[in-house]
C-alpha positions in Angstrom: 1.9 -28.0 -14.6 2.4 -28.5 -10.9 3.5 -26.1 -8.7 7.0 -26.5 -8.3 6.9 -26.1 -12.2 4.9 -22.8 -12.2 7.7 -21.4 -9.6 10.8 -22.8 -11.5 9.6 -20.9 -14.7 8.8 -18.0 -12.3 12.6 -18.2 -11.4 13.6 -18.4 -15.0 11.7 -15.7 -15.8 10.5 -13.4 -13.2 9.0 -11.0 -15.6 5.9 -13.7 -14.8 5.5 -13.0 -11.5 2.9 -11.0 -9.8 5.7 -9.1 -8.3 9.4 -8.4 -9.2 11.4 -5.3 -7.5 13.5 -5.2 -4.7 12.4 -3.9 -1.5 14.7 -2.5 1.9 12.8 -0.7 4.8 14.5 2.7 6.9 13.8 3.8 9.8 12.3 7.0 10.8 12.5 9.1 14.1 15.1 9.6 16.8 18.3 11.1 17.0 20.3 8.9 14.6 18.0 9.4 11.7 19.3 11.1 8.7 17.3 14.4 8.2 16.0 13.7 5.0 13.9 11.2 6.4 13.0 13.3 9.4 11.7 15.4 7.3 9.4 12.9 5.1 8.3 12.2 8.6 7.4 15.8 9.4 5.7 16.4 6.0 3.6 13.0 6.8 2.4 14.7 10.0 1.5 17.6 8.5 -0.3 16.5 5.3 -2.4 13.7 7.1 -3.1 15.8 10.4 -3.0 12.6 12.2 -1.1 12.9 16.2 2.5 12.0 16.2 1.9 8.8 17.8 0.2 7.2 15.3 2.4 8.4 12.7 5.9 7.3 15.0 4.3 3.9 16.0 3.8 2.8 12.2 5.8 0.7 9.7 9.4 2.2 8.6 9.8 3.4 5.2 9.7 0.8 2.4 12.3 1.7 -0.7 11.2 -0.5 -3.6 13.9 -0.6 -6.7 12.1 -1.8 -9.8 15.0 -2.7 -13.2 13.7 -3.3 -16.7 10.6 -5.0 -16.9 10.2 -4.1 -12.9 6.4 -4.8 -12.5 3.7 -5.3 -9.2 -0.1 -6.4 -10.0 -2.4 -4.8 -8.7 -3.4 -5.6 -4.8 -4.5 -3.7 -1.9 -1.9 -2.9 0.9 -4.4 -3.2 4.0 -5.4 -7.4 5.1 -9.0 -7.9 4.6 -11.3 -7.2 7.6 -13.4 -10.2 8.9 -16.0 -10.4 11.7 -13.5 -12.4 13.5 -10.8 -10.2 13.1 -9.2 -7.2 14.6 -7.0 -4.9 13.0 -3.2 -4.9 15.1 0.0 -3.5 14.4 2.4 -4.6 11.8 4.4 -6.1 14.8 1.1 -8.2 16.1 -0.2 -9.7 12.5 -1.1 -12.9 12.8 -1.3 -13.1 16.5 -4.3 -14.3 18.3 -6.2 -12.0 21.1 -7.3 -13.6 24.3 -11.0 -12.3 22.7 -10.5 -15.2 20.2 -10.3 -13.0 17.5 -7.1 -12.6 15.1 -5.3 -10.0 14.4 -4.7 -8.7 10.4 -2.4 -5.8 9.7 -4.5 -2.6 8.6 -2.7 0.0 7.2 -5.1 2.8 7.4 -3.7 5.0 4.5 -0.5 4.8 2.1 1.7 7.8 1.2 3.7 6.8 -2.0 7.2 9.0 -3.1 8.8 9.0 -6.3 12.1 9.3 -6.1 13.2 9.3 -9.6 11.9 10.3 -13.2 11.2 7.1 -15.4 12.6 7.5 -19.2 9.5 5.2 -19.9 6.7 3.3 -18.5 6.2 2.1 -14.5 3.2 4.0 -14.2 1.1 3.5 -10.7 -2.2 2.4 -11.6 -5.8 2.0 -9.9 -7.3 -0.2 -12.5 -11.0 0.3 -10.6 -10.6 3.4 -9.5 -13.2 4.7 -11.1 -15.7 1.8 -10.8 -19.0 1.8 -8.9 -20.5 0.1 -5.5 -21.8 -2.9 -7.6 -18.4 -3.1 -9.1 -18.0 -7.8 -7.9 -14.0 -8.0 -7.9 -14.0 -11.2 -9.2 -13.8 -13.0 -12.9 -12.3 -13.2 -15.5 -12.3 -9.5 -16.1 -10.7 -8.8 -12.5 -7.9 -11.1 -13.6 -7.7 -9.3 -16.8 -7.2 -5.6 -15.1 -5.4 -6.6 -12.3 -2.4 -7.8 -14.7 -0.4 -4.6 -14.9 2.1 -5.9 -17.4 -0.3 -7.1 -20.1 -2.2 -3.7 -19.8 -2.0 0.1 -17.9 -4.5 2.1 -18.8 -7.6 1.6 -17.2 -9.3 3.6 -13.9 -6.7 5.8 -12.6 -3.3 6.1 -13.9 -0.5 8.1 -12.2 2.6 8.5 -14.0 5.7 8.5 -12.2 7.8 12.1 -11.6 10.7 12.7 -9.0 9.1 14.8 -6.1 5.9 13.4 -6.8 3.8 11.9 -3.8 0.6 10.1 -4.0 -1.7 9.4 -0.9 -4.8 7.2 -0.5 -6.7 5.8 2.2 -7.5 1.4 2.3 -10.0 2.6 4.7 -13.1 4.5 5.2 -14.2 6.0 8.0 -17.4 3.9 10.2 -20.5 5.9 11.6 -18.8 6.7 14.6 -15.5 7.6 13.7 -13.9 3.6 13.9 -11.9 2.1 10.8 -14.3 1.0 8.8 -14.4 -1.7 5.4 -11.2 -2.0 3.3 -12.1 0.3 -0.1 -11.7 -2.2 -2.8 -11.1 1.0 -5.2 -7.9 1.2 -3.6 -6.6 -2.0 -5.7 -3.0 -0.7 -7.3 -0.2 -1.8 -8.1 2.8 -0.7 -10.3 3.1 -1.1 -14.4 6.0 -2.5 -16.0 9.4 -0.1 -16.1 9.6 -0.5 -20.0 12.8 1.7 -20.0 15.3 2.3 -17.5 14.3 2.2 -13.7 12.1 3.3 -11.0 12.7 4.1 -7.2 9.6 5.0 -5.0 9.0 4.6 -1.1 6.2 3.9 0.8 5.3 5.4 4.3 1.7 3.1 6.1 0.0 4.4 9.0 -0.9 1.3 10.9 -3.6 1.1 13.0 -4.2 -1.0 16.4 -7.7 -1.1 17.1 -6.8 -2.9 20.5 -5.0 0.4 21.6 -7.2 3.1 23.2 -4.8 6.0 21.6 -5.4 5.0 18.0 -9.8 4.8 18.7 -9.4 8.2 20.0 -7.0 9.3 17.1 -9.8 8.6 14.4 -12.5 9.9 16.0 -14.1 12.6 14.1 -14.2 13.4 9.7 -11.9 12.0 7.1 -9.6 14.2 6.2 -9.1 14.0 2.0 -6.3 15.0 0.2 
């Protein structure tokens, strides 16, 4: 099977692909922004003690619809940090610095709202969550875990509730206060909606480690929620 065949069937039958939802982004901040969300933005201030800045200069709000069958293996929502790399904002991924070195998007932490009750299944789950250092990432196995519609139920399982809000970081924290390594803990992804539908939204504090701001913003402890 080629793969122009493997994305036909996908088409066919998108319960088979690693994800299927529908997504729209909102904007936060300013005058013409309903309250709700100026609120959200507030809350995400306060919970994350992090300066305004870095909180108004991120990513707008993702809504993500998921129908019957809805799924999203597991991934992680930061790029993966390289020595030739740098992390940039969302609006800079991809670019290339006059240092030579390419930008990735690094999304520092992820605050995730559920928006509505789910009669049954769609379940957010951290399959290796609870896994060790030595813990390789790679197999058979990591295949296995990482499939989110053939099984939801091992690491850390968080089952949806309206009002609910869940908050990791992709990131530690290095020696002296800089972004560090991307936590490969932080794998997720969203279980299949086995009856009627889910609605979540997703706020990402971005971080631009070309911007002198943002180095001075994450100097200091971790703050854990």
């Amino acid at each position: 099977m080629n793969l122009q065949n493997i994305e036909d069937v996908e088409e066919s039958r998108p319960v088979l692909k690693t994800r299927y939802s529908e997504q729209a982004w909102l904007s936060q901040g300013g005058s013409n922004t309903d309250v709700v969300l100026n609120s959200l933005r507030e809350r995400l201030l306060r919970v994350t003690g992090l300066p305004q800045v870095v909180v108004e200069t991120s990513e707008s709000l993702q809504i993500v619809h998921y129908d019957h069958r809805g799924h999203y293996h597991c991934h992680i929502d930061s790029d993966h940090d390289t020595p030739n790399s740098t992390c940039c904002h969302y609006s800079r991924r991809n670019n290339k610095l006059v240092s030579g070195r390419t930008c990735v998007l690094c999304r520092y932490l992820t605050l995730l709202y559920y928006l509505n009750d789910v009669t049954r299944g769609g379940a957010t789950a951290f399959p290796f969550g609870h896994v060790g250092p030595e813990y390789t990432y790679q197999g058979e196995e990591f295949e296995r875990l990482c499939n989110l519609s053939a099984q939801c139920d091992s690491g850390v399982v968080v089952r949806p509730k309206m009002g609910m809000a869940v908050l990791w970081y992709s990131h530690g924290l290095g020696d002296e206060g800089q972004i560090g390594n991307v936590d490969l803990r932080t794998y997720h992804g969203g279980c299949d909606v086995l009856e009627g539908e889910k609605w979540i939204a997703n706020n990402w504090i971005d971080v631009d480690e070309t911007e002198d701001f943002y180095k001075e913003s994450f100097q200091g402890e971790q703050k854990h929620v």
